[in-house]
TIVO-2410 file (N, C-alpha, C; in nm, 3 decimals):
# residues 140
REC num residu      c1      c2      c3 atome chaine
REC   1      X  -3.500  -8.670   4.723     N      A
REC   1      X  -3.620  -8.743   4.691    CA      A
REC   1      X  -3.743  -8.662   4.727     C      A
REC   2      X  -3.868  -8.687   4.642     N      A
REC   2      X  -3.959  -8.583   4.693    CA      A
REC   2      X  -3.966  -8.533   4.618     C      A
REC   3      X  -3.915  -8.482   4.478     N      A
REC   3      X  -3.960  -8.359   4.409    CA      A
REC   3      X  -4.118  -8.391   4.336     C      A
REC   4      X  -4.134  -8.521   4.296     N      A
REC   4      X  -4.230  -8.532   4.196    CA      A
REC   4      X  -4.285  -8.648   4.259     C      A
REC   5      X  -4.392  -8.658   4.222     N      A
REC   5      X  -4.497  -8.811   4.281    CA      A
REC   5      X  -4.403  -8.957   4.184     C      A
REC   6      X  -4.383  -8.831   4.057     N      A
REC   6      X  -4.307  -8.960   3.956    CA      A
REC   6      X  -4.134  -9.011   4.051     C      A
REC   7      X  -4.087  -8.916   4.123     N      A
REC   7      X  -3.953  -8.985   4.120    CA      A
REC   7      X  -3.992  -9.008   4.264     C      A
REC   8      X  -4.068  -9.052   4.326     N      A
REC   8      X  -4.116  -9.081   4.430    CA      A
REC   8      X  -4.161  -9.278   4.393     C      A
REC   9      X  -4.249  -9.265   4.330     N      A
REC   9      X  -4.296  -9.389   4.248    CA      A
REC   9      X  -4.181  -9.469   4.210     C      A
REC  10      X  -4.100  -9.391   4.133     N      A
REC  10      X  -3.951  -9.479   4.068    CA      A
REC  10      X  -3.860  -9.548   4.193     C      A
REC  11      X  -3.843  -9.447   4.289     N      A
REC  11      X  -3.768  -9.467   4.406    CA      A
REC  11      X  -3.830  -9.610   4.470     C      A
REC  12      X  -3.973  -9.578   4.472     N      A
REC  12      X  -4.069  -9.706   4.539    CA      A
REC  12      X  -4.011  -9.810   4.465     C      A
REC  13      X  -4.024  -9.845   4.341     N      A
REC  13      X  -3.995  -9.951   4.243    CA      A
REC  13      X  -3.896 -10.006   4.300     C      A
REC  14      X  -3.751  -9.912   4.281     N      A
REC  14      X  -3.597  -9.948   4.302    CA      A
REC  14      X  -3.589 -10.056   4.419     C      A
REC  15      X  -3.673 -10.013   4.478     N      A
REC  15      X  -3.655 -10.012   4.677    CA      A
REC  15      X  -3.677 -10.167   4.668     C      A
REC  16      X  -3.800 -10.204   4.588     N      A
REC  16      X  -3.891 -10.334   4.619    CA      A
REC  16      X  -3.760 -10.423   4.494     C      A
REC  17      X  -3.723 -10.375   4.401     N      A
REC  17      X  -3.630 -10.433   4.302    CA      A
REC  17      X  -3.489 -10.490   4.411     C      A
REC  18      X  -3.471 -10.405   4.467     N      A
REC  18      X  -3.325 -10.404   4.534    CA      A
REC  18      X  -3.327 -10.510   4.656     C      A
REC  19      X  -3.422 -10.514   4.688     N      A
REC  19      X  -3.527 -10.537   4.848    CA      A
REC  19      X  -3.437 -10.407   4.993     C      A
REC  20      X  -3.440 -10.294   4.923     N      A
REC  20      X  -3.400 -10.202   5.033    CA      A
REC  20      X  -3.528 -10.154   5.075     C      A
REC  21      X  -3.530 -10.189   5.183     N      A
REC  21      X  -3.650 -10.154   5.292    CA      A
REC  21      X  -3.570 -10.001   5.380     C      A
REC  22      X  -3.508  -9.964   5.360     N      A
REC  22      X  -3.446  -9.834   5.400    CA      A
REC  22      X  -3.525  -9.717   5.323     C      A
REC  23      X  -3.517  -9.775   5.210     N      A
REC  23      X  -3.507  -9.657   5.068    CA      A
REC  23      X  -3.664  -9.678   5.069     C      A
REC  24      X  -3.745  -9.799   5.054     N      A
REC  24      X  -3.871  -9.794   5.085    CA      A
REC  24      X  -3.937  -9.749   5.172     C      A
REC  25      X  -3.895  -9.716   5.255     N      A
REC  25      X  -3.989  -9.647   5.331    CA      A
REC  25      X  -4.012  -9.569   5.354     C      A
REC  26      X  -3.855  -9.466   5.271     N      A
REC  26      X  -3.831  -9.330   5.261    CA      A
REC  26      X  -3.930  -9.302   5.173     C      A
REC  27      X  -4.017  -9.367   5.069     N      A
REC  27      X  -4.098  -9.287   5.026    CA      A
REC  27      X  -4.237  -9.269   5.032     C      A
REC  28      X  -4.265  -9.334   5.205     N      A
REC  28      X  -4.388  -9.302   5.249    CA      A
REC  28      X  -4.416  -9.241   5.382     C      A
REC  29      X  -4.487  -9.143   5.326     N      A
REC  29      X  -4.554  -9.075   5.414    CA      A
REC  29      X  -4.531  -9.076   5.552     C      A
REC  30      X  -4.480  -9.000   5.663     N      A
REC  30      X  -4.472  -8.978   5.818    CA      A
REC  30      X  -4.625  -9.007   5.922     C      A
REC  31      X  -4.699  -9.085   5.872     N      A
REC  31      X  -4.864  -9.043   5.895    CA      A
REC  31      X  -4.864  -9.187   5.942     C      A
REC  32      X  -4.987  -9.215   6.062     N      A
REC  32      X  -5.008  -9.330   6.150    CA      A
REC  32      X  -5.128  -9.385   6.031     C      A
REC  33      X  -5.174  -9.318   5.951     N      A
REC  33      X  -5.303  -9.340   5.883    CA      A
REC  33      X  -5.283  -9.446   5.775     C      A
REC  34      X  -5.103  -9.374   5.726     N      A
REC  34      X  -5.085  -9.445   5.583    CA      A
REC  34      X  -5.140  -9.615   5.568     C      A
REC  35      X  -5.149  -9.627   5.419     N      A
REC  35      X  -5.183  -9.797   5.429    CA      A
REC  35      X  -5.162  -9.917   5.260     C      A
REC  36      X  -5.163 -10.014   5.307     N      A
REC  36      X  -5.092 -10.082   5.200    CA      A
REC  36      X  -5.172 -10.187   5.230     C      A
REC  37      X  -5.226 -10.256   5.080     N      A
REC  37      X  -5.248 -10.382   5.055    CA      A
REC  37      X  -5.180 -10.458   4.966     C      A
REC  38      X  -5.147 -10.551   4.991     N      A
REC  38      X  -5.090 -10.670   4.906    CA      A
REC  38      X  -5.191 -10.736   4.844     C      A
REC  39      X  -5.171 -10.772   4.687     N      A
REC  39      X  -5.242 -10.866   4.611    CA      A
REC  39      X  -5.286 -10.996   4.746     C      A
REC  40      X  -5.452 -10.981   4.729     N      A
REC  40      X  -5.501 -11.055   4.823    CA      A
REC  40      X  -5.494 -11.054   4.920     C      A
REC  41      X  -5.438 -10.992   5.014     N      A
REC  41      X  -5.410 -10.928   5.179    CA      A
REC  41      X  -5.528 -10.877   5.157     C      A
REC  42      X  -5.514 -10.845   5.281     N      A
REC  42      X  -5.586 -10.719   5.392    CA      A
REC  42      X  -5.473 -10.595   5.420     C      A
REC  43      X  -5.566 -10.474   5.470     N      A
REC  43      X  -5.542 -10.394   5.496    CA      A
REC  43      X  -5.435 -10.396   5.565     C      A
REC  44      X  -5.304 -10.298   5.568     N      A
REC  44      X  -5.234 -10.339   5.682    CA      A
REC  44      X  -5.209 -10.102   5.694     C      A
REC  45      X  -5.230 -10.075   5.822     N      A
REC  45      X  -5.204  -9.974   5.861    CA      A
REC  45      X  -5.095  -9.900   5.952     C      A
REC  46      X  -5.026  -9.823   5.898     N      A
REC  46      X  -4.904  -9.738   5.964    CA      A
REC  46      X  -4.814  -9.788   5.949     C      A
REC  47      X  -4.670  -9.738   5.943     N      A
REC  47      X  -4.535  -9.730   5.908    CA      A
REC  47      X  -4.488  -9.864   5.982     C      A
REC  48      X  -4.527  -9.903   6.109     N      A
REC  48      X  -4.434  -9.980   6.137    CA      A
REC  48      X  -4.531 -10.101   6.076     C      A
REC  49      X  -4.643 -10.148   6.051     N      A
REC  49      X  -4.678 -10.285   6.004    CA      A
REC  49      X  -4.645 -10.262   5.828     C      A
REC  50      X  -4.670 -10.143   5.798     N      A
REC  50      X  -4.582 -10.124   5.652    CA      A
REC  50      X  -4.459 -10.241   5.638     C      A
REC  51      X  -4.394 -10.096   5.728     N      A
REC  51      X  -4.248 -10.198   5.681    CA      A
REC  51      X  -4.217 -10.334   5.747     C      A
REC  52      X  -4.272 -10.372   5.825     N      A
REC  52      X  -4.274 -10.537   5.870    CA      A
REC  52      X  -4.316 -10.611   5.783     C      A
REC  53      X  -4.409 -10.563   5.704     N      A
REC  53      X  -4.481 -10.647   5.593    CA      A
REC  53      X  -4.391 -10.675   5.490     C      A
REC  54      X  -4.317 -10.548   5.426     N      A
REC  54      X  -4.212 -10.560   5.358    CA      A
REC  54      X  -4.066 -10.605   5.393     C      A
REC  55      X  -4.052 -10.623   5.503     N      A
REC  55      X  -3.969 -10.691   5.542    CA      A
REC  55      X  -3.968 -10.825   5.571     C      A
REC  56      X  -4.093 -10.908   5.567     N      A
REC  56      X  -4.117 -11.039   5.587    CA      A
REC  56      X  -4.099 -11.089   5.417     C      A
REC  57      X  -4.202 -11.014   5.354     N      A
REC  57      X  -4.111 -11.041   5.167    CA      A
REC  57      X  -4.006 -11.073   5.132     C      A
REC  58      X  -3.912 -10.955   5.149     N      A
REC  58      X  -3.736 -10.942   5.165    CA      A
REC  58      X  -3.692 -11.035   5.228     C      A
REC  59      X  -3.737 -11.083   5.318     N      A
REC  59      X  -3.645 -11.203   5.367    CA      A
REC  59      X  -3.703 -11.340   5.352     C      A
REC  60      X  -3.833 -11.342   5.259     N      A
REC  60      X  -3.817 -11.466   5.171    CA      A
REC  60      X  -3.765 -11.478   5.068     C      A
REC  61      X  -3.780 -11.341   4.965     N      A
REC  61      X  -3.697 -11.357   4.858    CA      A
REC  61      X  -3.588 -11.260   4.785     C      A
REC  62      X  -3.547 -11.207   4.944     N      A
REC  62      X  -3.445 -11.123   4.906    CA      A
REC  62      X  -3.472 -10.982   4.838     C      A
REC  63      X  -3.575 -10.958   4.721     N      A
REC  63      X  -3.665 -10.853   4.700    CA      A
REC  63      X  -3.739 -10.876   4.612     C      A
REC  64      X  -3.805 -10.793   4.538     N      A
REC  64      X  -3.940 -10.820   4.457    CA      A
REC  64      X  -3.906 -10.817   4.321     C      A
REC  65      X  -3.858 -10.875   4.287     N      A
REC  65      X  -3.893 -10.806   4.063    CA      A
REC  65      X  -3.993 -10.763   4.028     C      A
REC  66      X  -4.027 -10.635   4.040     N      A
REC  66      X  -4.175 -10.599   4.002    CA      A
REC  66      X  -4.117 -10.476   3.895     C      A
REC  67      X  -4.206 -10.457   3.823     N      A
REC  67      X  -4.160 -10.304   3.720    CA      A
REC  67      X  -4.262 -10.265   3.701     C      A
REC  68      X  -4.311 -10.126   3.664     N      A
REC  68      X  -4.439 -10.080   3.625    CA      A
REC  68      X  -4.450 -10.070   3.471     C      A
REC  69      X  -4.544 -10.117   3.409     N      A
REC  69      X  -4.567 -10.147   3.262    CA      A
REC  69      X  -4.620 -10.002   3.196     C      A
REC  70      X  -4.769  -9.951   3.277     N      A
REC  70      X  -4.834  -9.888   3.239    CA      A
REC  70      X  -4.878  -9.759   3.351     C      A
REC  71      X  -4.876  -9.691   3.343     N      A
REC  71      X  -4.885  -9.611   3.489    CA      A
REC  71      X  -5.013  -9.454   3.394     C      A
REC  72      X  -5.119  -9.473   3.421     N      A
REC  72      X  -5.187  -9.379   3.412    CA      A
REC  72      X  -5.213  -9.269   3.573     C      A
REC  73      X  -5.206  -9.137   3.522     N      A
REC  73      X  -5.187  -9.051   3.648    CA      A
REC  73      X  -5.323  -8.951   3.641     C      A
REC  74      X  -5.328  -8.938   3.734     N      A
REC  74      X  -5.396  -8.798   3.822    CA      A
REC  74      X  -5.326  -8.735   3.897     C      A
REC  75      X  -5.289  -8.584   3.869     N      A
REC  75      X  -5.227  -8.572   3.936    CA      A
REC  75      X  -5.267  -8.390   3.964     C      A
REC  76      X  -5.254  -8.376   4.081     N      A
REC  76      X  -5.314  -8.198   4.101    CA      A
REC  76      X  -5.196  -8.154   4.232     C      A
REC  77      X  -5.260  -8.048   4.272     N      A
REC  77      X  -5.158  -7.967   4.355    CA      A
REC  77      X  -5.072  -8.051   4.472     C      A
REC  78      X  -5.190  -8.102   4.534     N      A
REC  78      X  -5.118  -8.161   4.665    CA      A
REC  78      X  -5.169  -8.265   4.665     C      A
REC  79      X  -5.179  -8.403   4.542     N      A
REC  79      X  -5.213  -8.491   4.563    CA      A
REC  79      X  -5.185  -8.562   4.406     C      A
REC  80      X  -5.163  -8.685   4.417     N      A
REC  80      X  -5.147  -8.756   4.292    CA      A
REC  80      X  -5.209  -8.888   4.334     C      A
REC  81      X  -5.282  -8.945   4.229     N      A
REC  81      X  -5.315  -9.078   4.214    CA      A
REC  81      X  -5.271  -9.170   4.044     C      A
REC  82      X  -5.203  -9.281   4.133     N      A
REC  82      X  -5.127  -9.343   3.982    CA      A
REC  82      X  -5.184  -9.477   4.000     C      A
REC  83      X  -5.248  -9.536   3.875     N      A
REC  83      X  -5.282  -9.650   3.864    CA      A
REC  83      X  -5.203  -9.737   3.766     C      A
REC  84      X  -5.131  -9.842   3.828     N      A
REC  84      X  -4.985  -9.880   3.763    CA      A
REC  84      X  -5.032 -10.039   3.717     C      A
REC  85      X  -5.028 -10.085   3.584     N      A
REC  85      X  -5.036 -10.217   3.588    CA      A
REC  85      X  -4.837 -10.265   3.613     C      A
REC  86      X  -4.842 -10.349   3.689     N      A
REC  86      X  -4.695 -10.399   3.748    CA      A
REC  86      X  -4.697 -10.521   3.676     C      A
REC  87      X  -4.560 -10.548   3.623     N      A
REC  87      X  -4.557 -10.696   3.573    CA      A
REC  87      X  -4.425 -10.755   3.676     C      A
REC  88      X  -4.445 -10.849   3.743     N      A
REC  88      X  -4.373 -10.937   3.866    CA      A
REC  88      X  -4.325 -11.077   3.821     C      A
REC  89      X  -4.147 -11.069   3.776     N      A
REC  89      X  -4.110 -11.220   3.753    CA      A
REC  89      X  -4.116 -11.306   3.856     C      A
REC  90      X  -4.196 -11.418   3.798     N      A
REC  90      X  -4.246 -11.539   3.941    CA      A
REC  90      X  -4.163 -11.667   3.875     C      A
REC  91      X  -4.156 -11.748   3.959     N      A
REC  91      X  -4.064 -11.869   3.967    CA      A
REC  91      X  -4.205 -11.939   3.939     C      A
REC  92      X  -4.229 -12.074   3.857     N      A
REC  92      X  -4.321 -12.210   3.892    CA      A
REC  92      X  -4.269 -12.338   3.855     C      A
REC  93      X  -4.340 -12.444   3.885     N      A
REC  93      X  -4.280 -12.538   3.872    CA      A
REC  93      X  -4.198 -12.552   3.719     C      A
REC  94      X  -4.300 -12.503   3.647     N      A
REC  94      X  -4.221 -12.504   3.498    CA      A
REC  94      X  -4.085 -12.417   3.473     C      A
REC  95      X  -4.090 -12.306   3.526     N      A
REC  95      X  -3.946 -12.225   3.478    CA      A
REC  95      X  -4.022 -12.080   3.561     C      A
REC  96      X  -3.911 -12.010   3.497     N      A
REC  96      X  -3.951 -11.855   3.516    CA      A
REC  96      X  -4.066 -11.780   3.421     C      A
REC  97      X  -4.143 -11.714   3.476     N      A
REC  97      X  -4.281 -11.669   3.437    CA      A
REC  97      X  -4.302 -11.524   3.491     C      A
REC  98      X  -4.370 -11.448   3.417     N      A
REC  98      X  -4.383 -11.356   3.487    CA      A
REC  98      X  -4.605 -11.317   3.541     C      A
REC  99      X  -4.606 -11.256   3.587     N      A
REC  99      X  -4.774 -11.201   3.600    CA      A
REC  99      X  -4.768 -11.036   3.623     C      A
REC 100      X  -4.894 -11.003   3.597     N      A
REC 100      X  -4.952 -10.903   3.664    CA      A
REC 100      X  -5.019 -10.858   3.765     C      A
REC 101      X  -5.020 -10.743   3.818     N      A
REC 101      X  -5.037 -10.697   3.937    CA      A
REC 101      X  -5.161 -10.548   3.922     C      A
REC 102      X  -5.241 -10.560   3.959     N      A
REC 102      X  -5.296 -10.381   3.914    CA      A
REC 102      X  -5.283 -10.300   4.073     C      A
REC 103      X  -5.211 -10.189   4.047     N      A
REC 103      X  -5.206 -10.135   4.160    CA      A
REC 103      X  -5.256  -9.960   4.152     C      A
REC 104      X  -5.281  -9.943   4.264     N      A
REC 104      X  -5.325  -9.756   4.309    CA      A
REC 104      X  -5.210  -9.698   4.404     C      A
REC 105      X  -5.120  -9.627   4.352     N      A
REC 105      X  -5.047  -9.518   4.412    CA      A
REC 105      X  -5.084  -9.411   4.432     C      A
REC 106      X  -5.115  -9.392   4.599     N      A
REC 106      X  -5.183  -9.243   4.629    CA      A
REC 106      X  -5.049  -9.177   4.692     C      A
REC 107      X  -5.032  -9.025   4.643     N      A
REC 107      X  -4.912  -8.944   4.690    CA      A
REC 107      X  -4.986  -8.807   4.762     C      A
REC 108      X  -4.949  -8.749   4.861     N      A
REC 108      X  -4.970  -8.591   4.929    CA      A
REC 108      X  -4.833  -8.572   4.939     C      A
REC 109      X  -4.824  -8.446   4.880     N      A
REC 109      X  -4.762  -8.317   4.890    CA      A
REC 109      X  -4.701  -8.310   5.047     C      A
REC 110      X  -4.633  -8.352   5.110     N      A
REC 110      X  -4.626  -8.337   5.259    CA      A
REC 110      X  -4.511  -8.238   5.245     C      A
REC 111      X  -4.481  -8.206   5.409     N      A
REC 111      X  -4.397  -8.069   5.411    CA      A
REC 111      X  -4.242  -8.122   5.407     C      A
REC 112      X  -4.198  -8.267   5.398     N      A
REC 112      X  -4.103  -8.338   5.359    CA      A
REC 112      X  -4.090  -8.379   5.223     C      A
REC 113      X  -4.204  -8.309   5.164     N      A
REC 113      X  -4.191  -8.314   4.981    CA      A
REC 113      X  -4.332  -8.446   4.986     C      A
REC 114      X  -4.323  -8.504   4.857     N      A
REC 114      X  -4.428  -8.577   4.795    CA      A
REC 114      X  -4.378  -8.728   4.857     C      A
REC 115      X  -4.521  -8.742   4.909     N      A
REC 115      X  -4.498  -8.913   4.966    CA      A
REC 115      X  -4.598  -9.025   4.955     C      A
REC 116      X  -4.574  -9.140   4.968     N      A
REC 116      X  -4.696  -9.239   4.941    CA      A
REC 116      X  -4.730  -9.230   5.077     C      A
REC 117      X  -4.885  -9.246   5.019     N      A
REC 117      X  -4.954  -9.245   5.154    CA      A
REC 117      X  -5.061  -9.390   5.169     C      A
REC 118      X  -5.103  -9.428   5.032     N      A
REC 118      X  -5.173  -9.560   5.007    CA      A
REC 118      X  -5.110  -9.628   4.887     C      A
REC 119      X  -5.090  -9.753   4.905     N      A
REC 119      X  -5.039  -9.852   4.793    CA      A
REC 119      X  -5.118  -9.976   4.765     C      A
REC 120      X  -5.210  -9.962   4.709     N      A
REC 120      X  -5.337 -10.135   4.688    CA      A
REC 120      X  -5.297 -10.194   4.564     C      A
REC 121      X  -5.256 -10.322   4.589     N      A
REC 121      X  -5.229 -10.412   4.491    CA      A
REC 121      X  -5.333 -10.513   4.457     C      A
REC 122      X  -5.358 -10.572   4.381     N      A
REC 122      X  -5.464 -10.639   4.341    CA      A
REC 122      X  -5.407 -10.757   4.233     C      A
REC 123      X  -5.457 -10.861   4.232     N      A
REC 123      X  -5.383 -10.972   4.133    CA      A
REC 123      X  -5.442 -10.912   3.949     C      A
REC 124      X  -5.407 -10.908   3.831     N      A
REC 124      X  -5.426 -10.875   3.716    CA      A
REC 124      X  -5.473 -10.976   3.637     C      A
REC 125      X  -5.542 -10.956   3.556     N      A
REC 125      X  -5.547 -11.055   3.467    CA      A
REC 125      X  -5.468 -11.057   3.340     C      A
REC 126      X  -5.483 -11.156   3.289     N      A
REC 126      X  -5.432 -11.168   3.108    CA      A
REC 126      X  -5.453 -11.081   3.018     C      A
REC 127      X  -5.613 -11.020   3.045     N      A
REC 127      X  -5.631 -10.874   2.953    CA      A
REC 127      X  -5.572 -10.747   3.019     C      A
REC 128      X  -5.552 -10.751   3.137     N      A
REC 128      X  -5.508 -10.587   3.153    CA      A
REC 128      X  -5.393 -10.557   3.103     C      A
REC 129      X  -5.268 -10.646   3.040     N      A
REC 129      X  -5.214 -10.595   2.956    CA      A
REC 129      X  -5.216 -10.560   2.790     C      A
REC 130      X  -5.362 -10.558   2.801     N      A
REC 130      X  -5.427 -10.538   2.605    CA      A
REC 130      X  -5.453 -10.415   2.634     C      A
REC 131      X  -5.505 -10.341   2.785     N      A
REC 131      X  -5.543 -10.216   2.758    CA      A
REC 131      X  -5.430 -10.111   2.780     C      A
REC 132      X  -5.413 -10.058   2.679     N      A
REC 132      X  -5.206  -9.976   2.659    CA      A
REC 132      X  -5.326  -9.841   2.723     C      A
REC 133      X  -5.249  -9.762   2.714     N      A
REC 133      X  -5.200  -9.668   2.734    CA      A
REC 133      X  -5.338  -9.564   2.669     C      A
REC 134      X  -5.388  -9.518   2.701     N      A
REC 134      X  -5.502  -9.391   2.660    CA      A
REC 134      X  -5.447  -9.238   2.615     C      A
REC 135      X  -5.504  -9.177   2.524     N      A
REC 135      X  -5.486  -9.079   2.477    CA      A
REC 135      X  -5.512  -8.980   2.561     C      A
REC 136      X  -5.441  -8.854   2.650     N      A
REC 136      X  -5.492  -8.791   2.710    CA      A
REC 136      X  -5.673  -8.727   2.671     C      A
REC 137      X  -5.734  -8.728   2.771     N      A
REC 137      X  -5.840  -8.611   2.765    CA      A
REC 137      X  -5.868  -8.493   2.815     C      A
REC 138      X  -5.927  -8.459   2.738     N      A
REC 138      X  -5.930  -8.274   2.733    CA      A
REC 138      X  -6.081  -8.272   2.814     C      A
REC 139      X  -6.112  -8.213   2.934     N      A
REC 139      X  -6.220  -8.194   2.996    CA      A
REC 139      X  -6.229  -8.038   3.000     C      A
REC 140      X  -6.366  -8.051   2.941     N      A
REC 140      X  -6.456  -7.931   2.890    CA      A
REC 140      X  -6.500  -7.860   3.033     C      A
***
C-alpha cells in the first residue's frame, strides 16, 4: 500500500465499506498533526482520536457504505489533493436512500509511501451531483 495517493484513497474507501479500522488507519499518515472532519463535526486531531472516531461509527453500524462518485485531483510530487463527491446508502423511515457527501483528501508523500494526512467531509447537496466530471486544463 502506498504506491499512489489513488490506491491509497481506494484502500480508504474499502476500509470504511468493510468497517476495518485496521486497514483504515493504515492509510494515514504517522503524524500527531493529521486531521479529520465528519459531515458536521468538528475538528478531530491525531491518530488516536482518528481512529476512536471511526471506531465509534463501526460499532453503530458495523461500517459505512460510502463510494466515491466523482473524484477530481491535484496532484504533484509530494503531495495530492482529491476532492471526492461520496454517495452514502442511508436507511429512513421510508426505505433505503442514499445522499451525498463532498469531501477533501489531502495525501504527503511520507517515507512509508503516500498517506492521508487530512480528510473533511461536508454534507452535499442535490446539485453536486449535476456537476460531472471537468475536462482537464491546460495551464499556460
Amino acid at each position: 500500500m502506498g504506491g499512489t495517493p489513488d490506491e491509497v484513497e481506494s484502500a480508504f474507501y474499502e476500509a470504511l465499506q468493510r468497517g476495518d479500522i485496521d486497514q483504515l488507519m493504515s492509510c494515514w499518515a504517522d503524524e500527531d498533526d493529521i486531521a479529520c472532519i465528519h459531515p458536521g463535526g468538528g475538528r478531530i486531531i491525531g491518530p488516536g482520536a482518528i481512529r476512536a472516531s471511526f471506531e465509534a461509527m463501526f460499532a453503530h453500524s458495523g461500517s459505512i457504505p460510502v463510494s466515491p462518485e466523482q473524484i477530481r485531483r491535484v496532484d504533484s510530487l509530494a503531495s495530492a489533493v482529491h476532492h471526492v463527491l461520496e454517495k452514502v446508502e442511508i436507511h429512513t423511515p421510508e426505505g433505503p436512500g442514499s445522499a451525498h457527501v463532498l469531501a477533501t483528501n489531502v495525501y504527503h508523500k511520507t517515507p512509508q509511501g503516500w498517506r492521508m494526512v487530512v480528510h473533511h467531509a461536508s454534507p452535499g447537496t442535490p446539485d453536486d451531483t449535476a456537476n460531472g466530471p471537468l475536462a482537464p486544463q491546460v495551464l499556460h
